[in-house]
KEKOLPA-955931 format. One line per field, with one value per residue: y, x, z of N, C-alpha, C, O in turn. Coordinates in steps of 0.2 Angstrom, whole numbers, padded with zeros to 4 digits. Each point is the difference from the previous one (the first is absolute). Layout:
N
nyy <- [Y:...]
nxx <- [X:...]
nzz <- [Z:...]
cayy <- [Y:...]
caxx <- [X:...]
cazz <- [Z:...]
cyy <- [Y:...]
cxx <- [X:...]
czz <- [Z:...]
oyy <- [Y:...]
oxx <- [X:...]
ozz <- [Z:...]
This chain:
250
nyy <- [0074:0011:-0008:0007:-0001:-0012:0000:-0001:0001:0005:-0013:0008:0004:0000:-0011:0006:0003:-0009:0001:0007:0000:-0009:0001:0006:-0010:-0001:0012:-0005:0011:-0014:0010:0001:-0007:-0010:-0003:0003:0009:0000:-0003:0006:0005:-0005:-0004:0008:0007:0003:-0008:0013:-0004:0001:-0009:0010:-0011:0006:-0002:0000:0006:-0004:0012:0000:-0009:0009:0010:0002:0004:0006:-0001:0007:0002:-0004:-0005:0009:-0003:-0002:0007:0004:-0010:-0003:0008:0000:-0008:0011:-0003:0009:0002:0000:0008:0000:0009:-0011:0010:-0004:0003:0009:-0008:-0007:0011:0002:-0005:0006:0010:0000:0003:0009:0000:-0002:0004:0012:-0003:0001:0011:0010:-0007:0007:0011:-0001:0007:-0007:0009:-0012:0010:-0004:0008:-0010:0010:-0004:0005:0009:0000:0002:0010:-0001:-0002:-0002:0011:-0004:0003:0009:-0005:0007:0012:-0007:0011:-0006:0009:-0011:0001:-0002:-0002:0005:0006:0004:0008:0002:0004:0011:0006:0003:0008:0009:0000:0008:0011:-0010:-0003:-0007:0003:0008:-0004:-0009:-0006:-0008:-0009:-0004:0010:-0005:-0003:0005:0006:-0007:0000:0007:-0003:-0008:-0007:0008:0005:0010:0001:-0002:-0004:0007:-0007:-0003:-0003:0003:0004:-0004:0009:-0011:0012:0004:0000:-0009:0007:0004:-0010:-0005:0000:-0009:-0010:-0001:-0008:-0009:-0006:-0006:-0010:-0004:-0004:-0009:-0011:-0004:-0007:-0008:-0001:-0001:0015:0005:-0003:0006:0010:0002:-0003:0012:0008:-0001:0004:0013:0005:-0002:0007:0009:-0009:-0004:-0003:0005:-0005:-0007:-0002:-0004]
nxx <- [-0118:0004:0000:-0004:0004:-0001:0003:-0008:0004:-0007:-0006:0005:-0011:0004:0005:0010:0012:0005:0010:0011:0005:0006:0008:0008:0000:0009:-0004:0001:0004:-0004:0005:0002:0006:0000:0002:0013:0000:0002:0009:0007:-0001:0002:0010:0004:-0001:-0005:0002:-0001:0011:0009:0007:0005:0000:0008:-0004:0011:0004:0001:-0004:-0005:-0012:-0004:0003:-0004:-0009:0005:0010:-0002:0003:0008:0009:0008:0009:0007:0008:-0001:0004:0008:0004:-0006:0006:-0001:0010:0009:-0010:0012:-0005:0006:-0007:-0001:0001:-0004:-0014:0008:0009:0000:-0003:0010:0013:0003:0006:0011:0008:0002:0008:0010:0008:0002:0011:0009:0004:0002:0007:0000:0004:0009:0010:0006:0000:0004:-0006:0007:0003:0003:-0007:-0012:-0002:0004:0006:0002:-0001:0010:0005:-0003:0002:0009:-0006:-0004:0002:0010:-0004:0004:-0003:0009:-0008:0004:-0008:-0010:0012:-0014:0002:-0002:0005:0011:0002:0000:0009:0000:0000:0009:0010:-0006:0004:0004:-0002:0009:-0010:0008:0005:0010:-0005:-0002:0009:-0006:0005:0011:0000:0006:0008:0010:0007:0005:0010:0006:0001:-0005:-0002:0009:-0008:0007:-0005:0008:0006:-0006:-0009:0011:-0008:-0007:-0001:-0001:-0001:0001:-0012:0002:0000:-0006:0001:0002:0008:0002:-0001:0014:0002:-0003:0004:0010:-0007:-0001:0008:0002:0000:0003:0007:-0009:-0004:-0011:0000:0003:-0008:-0007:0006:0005:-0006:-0002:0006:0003:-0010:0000:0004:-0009:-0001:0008:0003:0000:-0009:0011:-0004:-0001:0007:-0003]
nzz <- [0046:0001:-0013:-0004:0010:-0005:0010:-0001:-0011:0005:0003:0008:0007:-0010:0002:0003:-0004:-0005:0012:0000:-0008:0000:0007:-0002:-0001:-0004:-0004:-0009:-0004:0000:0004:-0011:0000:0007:-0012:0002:-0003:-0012:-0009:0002:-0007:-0008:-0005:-0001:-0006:0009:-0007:-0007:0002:0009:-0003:-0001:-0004:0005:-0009:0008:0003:0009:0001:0009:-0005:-0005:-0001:0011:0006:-0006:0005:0009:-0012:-0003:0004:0000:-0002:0008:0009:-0012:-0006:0004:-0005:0010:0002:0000:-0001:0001:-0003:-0005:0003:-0005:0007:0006:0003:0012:-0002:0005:0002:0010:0001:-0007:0006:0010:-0003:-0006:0007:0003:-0005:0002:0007:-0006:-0007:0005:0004:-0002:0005:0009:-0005:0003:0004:0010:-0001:0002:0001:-0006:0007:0007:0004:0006:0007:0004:0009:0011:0006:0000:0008:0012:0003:0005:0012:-0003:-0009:-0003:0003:0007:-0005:0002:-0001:0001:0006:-0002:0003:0004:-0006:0012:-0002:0006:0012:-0002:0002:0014:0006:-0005:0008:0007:0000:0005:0013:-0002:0006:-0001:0011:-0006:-0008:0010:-0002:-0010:0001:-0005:0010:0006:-0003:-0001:0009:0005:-0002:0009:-0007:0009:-0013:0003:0008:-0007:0007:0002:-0004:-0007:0003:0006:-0010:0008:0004:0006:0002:-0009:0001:0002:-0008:0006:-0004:0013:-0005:-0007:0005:0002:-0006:-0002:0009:-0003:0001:0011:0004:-0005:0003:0011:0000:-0005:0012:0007:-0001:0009:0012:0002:0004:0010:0011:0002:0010:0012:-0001:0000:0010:0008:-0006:0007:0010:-0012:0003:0002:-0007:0008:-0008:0010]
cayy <- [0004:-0003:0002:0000:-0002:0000:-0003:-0005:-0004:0003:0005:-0007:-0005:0000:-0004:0001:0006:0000:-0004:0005:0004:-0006:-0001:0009:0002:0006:-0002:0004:-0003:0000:0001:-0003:0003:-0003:-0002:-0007:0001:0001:-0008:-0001:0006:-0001:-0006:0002:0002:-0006:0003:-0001:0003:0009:0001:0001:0002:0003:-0003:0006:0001:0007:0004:0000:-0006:0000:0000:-0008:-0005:0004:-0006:-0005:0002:-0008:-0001:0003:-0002:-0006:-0004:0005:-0001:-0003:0004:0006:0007:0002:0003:0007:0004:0008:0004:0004:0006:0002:0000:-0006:-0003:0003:-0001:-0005:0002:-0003:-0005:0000:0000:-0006:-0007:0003:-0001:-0008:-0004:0000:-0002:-0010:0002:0001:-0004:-0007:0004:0002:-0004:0005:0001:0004:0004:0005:0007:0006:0003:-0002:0002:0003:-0006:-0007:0001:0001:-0010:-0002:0002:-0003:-0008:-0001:-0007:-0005:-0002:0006:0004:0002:0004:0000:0005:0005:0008:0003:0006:0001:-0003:-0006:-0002:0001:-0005:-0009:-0001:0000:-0005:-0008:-0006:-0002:0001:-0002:0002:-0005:0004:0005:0006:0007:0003:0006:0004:0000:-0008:0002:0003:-0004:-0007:0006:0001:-0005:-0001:-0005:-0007:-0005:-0002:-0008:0001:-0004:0001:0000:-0005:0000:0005:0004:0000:0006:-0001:-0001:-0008:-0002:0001:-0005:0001:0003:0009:0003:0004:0006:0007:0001:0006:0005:0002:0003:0007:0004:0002:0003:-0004:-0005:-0008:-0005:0001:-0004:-0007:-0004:0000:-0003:-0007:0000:-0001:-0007:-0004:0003:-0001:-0008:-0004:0001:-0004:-0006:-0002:-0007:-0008:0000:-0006:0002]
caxx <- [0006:0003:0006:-0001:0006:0005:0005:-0001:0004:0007:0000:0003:-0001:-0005:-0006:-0006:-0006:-0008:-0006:-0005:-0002:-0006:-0004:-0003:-0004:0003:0001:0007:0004:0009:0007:0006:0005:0001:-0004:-0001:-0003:-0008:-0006:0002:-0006:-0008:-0002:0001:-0009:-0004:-0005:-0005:0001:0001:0006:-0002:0009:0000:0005:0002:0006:0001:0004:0006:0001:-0001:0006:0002:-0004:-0003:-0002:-0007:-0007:-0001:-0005:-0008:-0009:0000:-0004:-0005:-0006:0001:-0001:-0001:0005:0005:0004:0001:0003:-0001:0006:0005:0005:0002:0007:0002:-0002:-0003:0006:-0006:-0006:-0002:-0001:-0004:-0006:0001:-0002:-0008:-0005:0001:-0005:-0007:0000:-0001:-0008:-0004:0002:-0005:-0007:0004:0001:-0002:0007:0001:0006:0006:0002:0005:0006:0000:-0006:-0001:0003:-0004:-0004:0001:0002:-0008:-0004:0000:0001:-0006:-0004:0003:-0003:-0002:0008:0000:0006:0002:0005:0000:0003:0001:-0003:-0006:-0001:0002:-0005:-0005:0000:-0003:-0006:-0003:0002:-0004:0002:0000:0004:0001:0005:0003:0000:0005:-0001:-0004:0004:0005:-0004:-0002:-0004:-0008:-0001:-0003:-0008:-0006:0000:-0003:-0007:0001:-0003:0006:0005:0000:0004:0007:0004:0008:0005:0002:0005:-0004:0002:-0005:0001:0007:-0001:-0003:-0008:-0005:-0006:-0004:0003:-0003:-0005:0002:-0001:-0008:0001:0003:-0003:-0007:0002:-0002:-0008:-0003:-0006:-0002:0003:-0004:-0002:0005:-0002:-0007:0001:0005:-0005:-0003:0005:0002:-0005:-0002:0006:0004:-0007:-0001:0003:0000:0006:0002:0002:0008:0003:0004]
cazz <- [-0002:-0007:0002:-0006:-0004:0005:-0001:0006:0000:0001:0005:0002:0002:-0005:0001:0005:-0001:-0001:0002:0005:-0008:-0001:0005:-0001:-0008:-0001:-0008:-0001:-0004:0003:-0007:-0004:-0005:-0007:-0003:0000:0007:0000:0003:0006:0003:-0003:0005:0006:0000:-0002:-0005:0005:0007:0001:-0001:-0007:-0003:-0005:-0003:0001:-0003:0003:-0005:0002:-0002:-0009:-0003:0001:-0001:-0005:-0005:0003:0000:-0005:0008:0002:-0005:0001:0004:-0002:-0001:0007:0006:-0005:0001:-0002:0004:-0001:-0008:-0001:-0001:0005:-0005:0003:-0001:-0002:-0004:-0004:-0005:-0004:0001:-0004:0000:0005:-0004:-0004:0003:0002:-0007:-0001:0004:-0002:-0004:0003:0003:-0006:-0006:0004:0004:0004:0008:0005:-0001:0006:-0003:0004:-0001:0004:-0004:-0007:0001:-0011:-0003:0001:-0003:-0007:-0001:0001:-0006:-0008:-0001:0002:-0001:0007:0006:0004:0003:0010:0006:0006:0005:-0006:0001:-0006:-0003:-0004:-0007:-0001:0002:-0003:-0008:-0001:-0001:-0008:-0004:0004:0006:0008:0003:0005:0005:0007:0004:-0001:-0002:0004:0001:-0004:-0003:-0007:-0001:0000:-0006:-0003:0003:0001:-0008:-0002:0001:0007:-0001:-0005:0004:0004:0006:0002:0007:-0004:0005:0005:0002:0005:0007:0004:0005:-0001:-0003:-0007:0001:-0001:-0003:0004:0001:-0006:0002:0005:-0005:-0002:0005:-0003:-0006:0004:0003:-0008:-0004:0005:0000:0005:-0003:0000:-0006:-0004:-0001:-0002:-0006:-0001:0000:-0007:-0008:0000:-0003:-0003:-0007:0000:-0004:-0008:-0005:0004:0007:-0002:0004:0001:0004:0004]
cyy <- [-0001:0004:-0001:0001:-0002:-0004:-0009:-0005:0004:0005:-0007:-0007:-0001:-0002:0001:0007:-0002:-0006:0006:0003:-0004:0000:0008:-0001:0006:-0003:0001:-0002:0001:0001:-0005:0005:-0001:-0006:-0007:-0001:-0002:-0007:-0002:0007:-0002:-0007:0003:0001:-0008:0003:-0001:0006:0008:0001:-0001:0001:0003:-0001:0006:0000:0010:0001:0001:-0002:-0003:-0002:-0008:-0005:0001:-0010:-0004:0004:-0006:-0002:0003:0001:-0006:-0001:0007:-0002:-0003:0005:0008:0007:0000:0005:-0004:0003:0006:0004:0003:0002:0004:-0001:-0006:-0003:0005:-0001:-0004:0001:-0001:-0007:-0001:-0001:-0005:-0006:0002:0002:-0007:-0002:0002:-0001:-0008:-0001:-0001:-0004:-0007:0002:0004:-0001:0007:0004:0008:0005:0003:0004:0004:0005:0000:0000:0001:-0005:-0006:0000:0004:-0008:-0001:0004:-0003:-0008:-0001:-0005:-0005:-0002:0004:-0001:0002:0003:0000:0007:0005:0008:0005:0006:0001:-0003:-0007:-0006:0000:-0005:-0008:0000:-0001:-0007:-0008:-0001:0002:0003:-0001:0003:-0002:0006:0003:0005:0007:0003:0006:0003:-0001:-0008:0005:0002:-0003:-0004:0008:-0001:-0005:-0001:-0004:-0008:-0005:-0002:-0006:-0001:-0005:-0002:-0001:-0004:-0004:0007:0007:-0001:0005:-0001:-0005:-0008:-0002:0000:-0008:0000:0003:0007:0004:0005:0005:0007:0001:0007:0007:0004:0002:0006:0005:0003:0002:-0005:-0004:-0007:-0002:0000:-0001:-0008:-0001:0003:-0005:-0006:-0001:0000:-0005:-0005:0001:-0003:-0007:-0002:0003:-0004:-0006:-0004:-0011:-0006:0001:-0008:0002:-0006]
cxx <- [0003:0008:0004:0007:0005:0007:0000:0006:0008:-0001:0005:-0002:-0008:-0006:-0002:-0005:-0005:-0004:-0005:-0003:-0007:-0004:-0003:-0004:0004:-0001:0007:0001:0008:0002:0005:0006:0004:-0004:0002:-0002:-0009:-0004:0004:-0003:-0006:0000:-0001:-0006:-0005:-0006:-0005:-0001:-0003:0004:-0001:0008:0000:0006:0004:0006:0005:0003:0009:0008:0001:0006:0005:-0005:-0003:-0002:-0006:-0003:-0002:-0004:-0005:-0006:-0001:-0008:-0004:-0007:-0002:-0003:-0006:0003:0007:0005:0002:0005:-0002:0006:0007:0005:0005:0009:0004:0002:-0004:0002:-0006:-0004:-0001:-0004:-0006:-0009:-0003:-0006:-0006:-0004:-0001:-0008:-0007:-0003:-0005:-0007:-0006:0000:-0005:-0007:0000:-0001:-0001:0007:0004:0009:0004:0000:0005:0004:-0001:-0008:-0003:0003:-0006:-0009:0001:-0001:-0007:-0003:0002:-0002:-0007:-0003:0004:-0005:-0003:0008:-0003:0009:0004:0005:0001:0000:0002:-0003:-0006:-0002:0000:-0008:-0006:0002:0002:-0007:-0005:0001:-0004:0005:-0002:0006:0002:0005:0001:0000:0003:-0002:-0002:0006:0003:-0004:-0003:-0004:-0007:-0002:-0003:-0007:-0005:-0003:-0006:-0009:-0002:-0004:0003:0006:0002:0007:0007:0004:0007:0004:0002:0007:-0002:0002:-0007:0004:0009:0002:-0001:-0007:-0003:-0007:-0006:0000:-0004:-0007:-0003:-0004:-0007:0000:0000:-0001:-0007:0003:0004:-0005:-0004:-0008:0003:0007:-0002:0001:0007:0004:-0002:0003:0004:-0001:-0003:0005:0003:-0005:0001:0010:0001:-0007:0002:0004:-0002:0005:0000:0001:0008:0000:0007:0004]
czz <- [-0007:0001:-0009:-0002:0006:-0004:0003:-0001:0001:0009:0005:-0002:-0006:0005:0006:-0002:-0005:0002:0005:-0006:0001:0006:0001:-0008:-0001:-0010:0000:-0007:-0001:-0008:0001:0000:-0006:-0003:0004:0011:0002:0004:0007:0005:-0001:0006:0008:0000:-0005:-0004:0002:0004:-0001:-0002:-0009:-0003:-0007:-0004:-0004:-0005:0003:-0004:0003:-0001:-0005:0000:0001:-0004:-0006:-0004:0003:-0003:-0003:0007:0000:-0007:-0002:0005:0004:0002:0007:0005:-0005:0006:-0002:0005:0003:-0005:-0001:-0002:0006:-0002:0007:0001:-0004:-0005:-0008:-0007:-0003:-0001:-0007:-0002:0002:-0003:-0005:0005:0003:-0007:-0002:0005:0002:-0005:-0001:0005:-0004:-0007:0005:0002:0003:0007:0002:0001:0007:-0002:0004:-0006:0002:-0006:-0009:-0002:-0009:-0004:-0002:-0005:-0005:-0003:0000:-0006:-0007:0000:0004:0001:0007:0004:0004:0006:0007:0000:0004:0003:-0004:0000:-0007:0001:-0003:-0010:-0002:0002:-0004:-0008:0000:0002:-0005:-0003:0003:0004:0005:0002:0005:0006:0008:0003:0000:-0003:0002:0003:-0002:-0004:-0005:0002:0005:-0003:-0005:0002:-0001:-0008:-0003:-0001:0003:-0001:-0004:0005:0004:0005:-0001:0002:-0003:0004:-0002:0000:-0001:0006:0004:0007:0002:-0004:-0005:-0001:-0005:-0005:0002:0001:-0004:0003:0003:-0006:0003:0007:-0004:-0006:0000:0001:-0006:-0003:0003:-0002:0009:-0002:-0004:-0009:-0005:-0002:-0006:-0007:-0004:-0005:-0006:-0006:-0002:-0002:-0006:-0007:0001:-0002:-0009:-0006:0000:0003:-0006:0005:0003:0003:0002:0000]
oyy <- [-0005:0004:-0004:0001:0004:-0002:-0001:-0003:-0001:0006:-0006:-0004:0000:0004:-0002:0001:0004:-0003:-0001:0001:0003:-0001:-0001:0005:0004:-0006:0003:-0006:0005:-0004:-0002:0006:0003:-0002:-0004:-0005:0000:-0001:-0005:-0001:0002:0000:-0004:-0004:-0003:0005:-0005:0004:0003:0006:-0005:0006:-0001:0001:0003:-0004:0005:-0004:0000:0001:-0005:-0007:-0003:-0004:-0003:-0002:-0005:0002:0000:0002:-0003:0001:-0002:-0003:0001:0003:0001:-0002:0002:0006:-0005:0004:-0006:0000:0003:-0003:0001:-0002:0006:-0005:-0001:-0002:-0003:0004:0001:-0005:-0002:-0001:-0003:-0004:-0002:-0003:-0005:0001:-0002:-0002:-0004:0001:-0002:-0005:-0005:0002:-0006:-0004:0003:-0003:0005:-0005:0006:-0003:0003:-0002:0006:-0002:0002:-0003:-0004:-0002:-0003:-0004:0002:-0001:0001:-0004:0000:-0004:-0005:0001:-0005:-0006:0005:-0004:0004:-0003:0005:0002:0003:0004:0000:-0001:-0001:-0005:-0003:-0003:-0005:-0004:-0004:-0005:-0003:-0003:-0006:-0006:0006:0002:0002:0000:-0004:0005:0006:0006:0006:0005:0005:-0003:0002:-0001:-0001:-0002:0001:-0001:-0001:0001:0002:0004:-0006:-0004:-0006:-0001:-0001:0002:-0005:0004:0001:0000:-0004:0001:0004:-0005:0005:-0005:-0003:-0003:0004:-0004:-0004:0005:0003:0003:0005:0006:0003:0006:0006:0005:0005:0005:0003:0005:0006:0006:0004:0002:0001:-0002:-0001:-0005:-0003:-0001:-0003:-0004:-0003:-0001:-0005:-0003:-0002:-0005:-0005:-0003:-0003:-0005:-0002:0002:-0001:0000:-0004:0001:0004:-0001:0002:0000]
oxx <- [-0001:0002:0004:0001:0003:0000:0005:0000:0006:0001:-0001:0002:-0005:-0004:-0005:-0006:-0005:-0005:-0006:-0006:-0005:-0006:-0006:-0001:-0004:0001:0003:-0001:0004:-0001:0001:-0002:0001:-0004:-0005:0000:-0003:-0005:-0002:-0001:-0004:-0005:-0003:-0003:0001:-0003:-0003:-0005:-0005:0000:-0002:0003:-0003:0005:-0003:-0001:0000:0004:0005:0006:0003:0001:0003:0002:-0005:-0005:-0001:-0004:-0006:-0006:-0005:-0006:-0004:-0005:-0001:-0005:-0006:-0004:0002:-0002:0003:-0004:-0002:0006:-0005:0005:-0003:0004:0002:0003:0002:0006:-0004:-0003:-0002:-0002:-0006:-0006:-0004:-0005:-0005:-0005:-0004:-0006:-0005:-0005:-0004:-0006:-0005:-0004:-0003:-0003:-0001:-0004:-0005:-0005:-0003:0003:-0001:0005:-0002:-0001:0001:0004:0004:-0002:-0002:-0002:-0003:-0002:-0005:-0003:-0002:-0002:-0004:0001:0000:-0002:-0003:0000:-0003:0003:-0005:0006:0001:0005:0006:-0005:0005:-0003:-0002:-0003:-0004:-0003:-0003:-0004:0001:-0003:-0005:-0004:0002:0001:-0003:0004:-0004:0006:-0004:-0002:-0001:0002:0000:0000:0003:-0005:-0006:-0001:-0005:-0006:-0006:-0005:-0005:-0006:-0004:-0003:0000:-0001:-0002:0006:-0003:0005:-0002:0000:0005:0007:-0004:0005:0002:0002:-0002:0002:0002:0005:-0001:-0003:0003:-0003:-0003:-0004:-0002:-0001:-0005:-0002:-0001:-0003:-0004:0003:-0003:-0003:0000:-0002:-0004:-0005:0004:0003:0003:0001:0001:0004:0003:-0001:0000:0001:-0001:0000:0000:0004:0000:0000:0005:-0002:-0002:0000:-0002:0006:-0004:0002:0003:-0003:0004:0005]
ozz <- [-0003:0005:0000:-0006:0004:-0006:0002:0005:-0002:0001:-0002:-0003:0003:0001:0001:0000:0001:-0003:0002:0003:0000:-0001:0002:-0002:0002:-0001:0005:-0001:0000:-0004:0006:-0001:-0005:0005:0001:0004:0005:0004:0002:0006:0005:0004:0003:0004:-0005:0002:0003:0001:-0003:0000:-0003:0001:-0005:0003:-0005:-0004:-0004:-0002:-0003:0001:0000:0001:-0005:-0004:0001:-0003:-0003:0004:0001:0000:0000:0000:-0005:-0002:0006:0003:0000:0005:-0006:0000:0000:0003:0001:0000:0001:-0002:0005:-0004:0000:-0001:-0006:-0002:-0005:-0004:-0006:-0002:-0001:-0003:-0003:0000:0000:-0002:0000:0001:-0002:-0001:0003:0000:-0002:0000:0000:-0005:-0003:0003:0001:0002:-0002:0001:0001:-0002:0005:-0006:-0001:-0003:-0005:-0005:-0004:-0006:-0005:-0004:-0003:-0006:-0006:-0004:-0005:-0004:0003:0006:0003:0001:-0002:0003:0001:0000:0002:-0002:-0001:-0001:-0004:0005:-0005:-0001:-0003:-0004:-0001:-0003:-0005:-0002:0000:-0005:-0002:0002:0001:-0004:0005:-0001:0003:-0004:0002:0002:-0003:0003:0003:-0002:-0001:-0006:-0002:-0001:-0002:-0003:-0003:-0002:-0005:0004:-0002:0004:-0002:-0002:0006:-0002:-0002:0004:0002:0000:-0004:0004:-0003:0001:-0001:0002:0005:-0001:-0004:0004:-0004:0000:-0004:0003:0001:-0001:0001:0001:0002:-0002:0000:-0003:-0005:-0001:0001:-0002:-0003:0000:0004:-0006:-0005:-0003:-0006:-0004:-0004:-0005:-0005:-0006:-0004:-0006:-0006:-0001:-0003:-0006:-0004:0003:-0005:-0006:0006:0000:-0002:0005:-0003:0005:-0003:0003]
């Protein structure tokens, strides 16, 4: 099972969930949200491991934490993922979407200034935005999508642009997220559960849930399990071989 973007340090109990994470071989890459959260997440998974930490800075967050981008390229060289970072242009937060930007150019900037990482995106409300940012900075990495709610086009000009896409089952809730997952290209897609603020079944969903997609996504595409297994398995091989992977002392 895979599980390509969670939160594992902000779920009650971290250690047990990646002691069942560990005992199911579930992949997961656990996100960040801020730089100085990074090597206290990374401890929780033993190197090595199925558990891959990605060193984040969330957009929601800029505004307070704007000063760990120093942190964060600090200890860049430490891990070769990145997330969760990006844009949001939603209500909340759309006053910053400036700053917002500032700081999401800084840190594919500092990407591609190492060779570049694997880079897990929030986009909420901000879609044109985000990959307007991606088209100027190429060289970052390789861009993975998370939950990524856009318009036909928009879908088609990250495709243009090399990225991936990570979705969860919420998205089959609402018209424009099916919309979106129909849009995708079924060889850029990797399974996740955004947990721990997903809910399946009235719960907090689980890294293990991620995989509720793949049912759902056979009955999409009008294919088999076994086939979008199998694809899954390959893209997940496929974007975690396209960086090189750093030493990490924990």
């Amino acid at each position: 099972m895979i599980d390509f973007h969670c939160h594992i340090d902000l779920y009650p109990d971290p250690s047990e969930v990646v002691a069942r994470c560990r005992d199911q071989q579930i992949n997961i890459l656990s996100v960040t949200t801020v730089p100085s959260a990074f090597q206290h997440t990374a401890a929780l998974a033993p190197a090595g491991g199925c558990i891959k930490t990605a060193l984040g800075l969330h957009p929601e967050l800029v505004t307070t934490r704007y000063h760990e981008l120093a942190l964060f390229e600090t200890l860049l060289s430490q891990t070769a993922f990145v997330g969760e970072v990006g844009l949001d242009g939603s209500t909340q937060h759309r006053l910053t979407l400036s700053h917002q930007e500032a700081v999401l150019k800084e840190i594919l900037r500092l990407c591609a200034k190492v060779g570049g990482r694997i880079l897990s995106l929030h986009s909420r409300g901000a879609a044109k935005n985000v990959l307007d940012v991606l088209g100027d900075e190429p060289n970052a990495g390789t861009f993975v999508l998370h939950w990524f709610i856009a318009n036909k086009r928009q879908v088609q000009r990250a495709v243009e642009l090399g990225c991936w896409f990570s979705v969860n089952p919420a998205m089959f809730s609402s018209s424009v997220g099916r919309a979106a997952l129909a849009a995708m290209p079924h060889d850029r897609i990797l399974p996740e559960s955004d947990g721990p603020f997903t809910r399946i079944d009235g719960r907090m969903s689980q890294p293990w849930d991620a995989w509720n997609i793949v049912p759902l996504l056979a009955s999409m595409w009008q294919t088999s399990i076994r086939e979008v297994t199998d694809r899954m398995v390959r893209s997940y091989a496929t974007v975690t071989s396209s960086q090189p992977i750093p030493t990490i002392d924990h």
